[in-house]
N, C-alpha and C positions, 0 to 999 in steps of 0.2 A: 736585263736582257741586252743592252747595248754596252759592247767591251769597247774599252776606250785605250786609242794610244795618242801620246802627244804628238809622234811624229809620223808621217806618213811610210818611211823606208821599217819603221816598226813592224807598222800594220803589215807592209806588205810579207816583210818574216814572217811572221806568227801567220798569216793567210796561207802562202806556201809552207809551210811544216803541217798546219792541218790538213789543207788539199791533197797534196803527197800523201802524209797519211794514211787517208780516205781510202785515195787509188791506190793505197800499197794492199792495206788491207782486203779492199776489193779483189784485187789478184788472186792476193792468196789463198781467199774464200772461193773463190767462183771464177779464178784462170783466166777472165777480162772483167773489164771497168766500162762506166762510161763519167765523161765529163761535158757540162754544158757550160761554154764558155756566153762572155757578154761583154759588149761594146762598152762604149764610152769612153771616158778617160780616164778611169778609175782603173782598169785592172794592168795597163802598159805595163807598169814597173811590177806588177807581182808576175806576169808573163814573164818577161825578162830574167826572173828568178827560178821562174816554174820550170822552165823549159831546160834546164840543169839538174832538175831535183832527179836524186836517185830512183826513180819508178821505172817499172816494167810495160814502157812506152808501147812497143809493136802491141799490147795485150791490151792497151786504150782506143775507145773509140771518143773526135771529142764532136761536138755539135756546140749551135748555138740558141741562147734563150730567145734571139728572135733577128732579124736583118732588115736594112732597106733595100727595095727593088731596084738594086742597081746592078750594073757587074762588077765585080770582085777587085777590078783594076781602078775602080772609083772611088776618093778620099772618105765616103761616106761610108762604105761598105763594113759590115762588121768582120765580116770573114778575110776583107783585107789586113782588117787589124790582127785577125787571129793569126793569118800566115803568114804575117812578118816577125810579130813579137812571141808567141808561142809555138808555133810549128818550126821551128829550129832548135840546135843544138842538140840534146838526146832526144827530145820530145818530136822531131820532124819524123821519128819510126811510126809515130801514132798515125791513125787512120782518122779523114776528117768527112764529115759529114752534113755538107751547108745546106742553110735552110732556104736559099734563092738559089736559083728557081727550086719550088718547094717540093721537096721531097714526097715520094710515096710516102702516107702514113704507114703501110709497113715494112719501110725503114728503118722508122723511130722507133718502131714495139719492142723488138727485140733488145734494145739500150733501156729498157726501165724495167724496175725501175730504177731511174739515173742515179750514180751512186754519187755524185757531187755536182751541184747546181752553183752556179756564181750567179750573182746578179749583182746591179747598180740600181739606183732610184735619183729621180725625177725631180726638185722642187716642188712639184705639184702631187708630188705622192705615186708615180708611177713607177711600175715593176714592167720586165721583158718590155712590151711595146702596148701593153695596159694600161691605155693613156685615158687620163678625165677626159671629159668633154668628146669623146667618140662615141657617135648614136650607137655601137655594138657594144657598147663596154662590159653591159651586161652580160650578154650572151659569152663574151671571152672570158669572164670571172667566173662563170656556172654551167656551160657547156662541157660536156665528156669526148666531146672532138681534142686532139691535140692540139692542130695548129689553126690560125684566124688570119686573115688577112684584112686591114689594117686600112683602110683610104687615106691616100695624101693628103694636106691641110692640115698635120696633126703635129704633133713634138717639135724637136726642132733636130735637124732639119725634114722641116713638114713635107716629106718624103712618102710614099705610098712602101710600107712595109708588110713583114710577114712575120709573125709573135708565137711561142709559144701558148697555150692558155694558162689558166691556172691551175687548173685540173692535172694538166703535163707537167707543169711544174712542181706540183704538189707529189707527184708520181716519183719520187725521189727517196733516198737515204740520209741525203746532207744537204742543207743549204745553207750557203754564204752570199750575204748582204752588204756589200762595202761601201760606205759611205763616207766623204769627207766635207768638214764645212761644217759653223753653227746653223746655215737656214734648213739643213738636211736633217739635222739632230733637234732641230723643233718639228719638220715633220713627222719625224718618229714618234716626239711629245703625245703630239697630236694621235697618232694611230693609237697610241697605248691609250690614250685618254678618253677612246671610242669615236674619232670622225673617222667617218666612213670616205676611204681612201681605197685605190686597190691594193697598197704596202698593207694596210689593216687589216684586210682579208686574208694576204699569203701569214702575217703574222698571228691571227687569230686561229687559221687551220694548219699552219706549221708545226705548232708545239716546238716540243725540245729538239726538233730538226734542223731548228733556225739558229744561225750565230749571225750577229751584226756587230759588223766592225767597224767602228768611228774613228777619225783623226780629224784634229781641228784645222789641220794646212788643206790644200788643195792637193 
């Protein structure tokens, strides 16, 4: 299950050539796409790459897997990160769709199910903002609501956020998993090995939807 590249500028090819893809295919089937992008530091350089790929951009909408409640001009901000490093170049045609302040859920409806999901994880096994140790966590893994909101005290930076659930997540065609680092690729150990994590759960109900992409650099 976990495809392995040595180097990270790798990973990020073979991420965008699948992504693209996806939404190309999407197009062509069904005349728009959507895409849920994600924070962290993981997807910068496949942005960078994305946002040139040959797709039928104006015909994307893209959203994200979850954000912190800040404004968009805040270093922490996901959707910051998405309109600098992907919302440029041919990709700025695309329609964006942020999840602070949080959206009518009948905004999202229409975009699923999402034809390509990116996500990152956690050292601690966390997916979107599906974080251990949150008294909701349950309710955010098994609830048929979309979106959760998150109390600050939590990840880092312990930020009061707004997450997709898993349910939303699951509501998908394609997911991509990118991960880099050995302590991340022993959490996966871990997930496939049965601890119950929330990366366990999207991967146990994912099936063959899921690709995880590993590189051992940062």
């Amino acid at each position: 299950m976990l495809e392995r590249y040595p180097a990270s500028e790798e990973l990020s090819a073979v991420a965008v050539d699948a992504i693209g893809t996806a939404l190309s295919e999407a197009v062509a089937c069904r005349r728009t796409a959507s895409l849920v992008a994600t924070g962290g530091r993981s997807p910068g350089a496949i942005y960078d790459r994305l946002n040139l790929a040959d797709v039928d951009w104006p015909r994307i909408t893209v959203t994200l897997s979850d954000d912190r409640c800040v404004s968009e001009d805040h270093p922490d901000s996901n959707a910051r990160l998405v309109r600098s490093r992907l919302l440029k170049g041919r990709a700025a045609a695309a329609r964006f769709l942020p999840l602070w302040p949080a959206p009518e859920t009948a905004a999202l409806r229409p975009l699923m199910p999402f034809d390509v999901v990116m996500l990152g994880m956690g050292e601690d096994g966390h997916i979107a903002s599906l974080i251990p140790g949150d008294p909701g966590l349950e309710d955010g893994l098994n609830t048929v609501e979309l979106l959760r909101d998150v109390p600050a005290g939590l990840g880092s930076p312990p930020l009061a956020r707004i997450t997709l659930t898993l349910t939303a997540i699951l509501n998908s065609r394609a997911i991509f998993l990118l991960i880099a680092g050995e302590p991340k690729r022993e959490v996966i150990s871990r997930a496939l090995a049965g601890e119950d994590l929330p990366v366990s759960r999207l991967i146990k109900r994912a099936g063959d939807r899921l690709r995880i992409f590993w590189t051992p650099g940062a």
